[in-house]
N, CA, C and O atoms as CSV, one atom per row, in Angstrom:
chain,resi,resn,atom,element,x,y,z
A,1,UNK,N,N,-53.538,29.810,-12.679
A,1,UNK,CA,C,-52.458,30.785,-12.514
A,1,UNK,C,C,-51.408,30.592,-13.608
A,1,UNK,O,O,-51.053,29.507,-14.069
A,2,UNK,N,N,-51.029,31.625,-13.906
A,2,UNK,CA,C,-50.191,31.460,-15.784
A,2,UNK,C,C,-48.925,32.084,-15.187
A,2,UNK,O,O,-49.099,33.160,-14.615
A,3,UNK,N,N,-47.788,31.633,-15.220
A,3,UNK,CA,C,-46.463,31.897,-15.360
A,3,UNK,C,C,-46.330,33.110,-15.904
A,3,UNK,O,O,-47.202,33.620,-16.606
A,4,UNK,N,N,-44.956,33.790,-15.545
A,4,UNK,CA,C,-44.721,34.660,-16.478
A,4,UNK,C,C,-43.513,34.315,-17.965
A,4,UNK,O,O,-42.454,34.756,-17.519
A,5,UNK,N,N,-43.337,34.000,-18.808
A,5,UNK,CA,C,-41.791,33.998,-19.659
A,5,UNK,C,C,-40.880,34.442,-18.652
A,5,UNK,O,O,-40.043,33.586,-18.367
A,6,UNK,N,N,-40.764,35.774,-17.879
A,6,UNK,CA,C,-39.831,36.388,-17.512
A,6,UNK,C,C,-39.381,35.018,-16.040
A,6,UNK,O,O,-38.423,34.255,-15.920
A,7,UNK,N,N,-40.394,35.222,-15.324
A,7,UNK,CA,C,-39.845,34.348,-14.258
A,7,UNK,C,C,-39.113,32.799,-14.733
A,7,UNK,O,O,-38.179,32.255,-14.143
A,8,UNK,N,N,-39.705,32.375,-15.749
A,8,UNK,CA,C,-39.232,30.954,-15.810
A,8,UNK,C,C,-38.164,31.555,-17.003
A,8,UNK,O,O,-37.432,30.642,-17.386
A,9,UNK,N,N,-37.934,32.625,-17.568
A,9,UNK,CA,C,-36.177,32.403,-17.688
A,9,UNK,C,C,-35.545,32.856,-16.753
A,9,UNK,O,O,-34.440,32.322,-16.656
A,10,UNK,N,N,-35.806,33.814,-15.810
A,10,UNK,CA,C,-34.953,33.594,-14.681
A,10,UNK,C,C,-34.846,32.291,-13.759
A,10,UNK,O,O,-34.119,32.129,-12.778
A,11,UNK,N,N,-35.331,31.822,-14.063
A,11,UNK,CA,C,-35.576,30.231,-12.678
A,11,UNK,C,C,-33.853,29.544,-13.857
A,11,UNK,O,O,-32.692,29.381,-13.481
A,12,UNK,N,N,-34.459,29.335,-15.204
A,12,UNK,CA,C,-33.638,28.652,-15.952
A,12,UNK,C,C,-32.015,29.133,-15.701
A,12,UNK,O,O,-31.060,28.475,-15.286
A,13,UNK,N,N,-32.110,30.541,-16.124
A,13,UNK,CA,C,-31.173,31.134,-15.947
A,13,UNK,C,C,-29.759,30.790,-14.325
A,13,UNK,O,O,-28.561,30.519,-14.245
A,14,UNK,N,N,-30.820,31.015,-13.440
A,14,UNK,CA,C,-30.368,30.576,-12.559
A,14,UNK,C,C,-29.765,29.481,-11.788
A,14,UNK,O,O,-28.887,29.356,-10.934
A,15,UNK,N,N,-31.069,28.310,-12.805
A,15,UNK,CA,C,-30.163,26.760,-12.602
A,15,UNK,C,C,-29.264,26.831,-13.611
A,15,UNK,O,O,-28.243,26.198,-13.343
A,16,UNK,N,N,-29.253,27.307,-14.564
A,16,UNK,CA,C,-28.134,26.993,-15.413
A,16,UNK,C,C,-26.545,27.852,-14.845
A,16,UNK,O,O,-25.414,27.559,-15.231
A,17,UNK,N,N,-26.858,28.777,-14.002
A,17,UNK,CA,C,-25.722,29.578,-13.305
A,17,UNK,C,C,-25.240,28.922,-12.275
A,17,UNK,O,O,-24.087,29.094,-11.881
A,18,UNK,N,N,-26.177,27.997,-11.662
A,18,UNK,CA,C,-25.710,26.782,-10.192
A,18,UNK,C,C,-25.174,25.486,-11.298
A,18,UNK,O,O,-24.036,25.022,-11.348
A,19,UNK,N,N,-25.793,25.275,-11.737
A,19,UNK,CA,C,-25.284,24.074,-12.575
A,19,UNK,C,C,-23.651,24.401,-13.152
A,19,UNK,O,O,-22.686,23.653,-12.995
A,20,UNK,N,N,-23.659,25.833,-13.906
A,20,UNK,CA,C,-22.267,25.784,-14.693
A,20,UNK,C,C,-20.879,26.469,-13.155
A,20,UNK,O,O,-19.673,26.706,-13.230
A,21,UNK,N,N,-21.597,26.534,-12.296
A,21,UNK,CA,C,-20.766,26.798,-11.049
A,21,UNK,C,C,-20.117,25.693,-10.389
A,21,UNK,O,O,-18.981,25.792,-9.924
A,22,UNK,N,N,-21.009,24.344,-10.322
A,22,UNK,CA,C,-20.910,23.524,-9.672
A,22,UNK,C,C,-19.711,22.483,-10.741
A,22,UNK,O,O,-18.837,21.831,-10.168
A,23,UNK,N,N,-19.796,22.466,-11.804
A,23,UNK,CA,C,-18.970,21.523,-12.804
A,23,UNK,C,C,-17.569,22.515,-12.957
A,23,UNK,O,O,-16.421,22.086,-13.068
A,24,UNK,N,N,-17.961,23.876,-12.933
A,24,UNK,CA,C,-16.084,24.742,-12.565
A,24,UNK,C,C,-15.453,24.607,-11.586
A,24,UNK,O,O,-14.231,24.748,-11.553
A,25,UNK,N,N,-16.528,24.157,-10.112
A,25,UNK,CA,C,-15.872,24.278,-8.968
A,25,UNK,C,C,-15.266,22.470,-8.891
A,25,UNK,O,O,-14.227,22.126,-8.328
A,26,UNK,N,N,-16.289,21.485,-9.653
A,26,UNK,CA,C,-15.603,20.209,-9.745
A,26,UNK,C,C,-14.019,19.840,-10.858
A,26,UNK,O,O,-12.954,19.238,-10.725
A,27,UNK,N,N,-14.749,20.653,-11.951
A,27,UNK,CA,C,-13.245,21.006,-12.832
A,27,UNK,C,C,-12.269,21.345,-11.924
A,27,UNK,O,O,-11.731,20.318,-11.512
A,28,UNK,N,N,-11.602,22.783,-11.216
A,28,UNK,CA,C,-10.644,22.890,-10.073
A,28,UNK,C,C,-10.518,21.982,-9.505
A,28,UNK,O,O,-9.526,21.322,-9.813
A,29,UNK,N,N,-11.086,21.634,-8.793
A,29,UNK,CA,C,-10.896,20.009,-8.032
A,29,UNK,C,C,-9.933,19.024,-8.225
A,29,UNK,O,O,-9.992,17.970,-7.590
């Protein structure tokens, strides 16, 4: 079973949107 590009930049995309959420919400802090 072969991946698509599209899904695994959205997967990326998405950790990188939880990731840069989580270090703004610790920045405020």
């Amino acid at each position: 079973m072969r991946i698509n590009l599209t899904a695994i930049s959205f997967i990326i995309a998405f950790l990188l949107l939880s990731l840069g959420a989580v270090i703004t919400s610790n920045t405020l802090w």
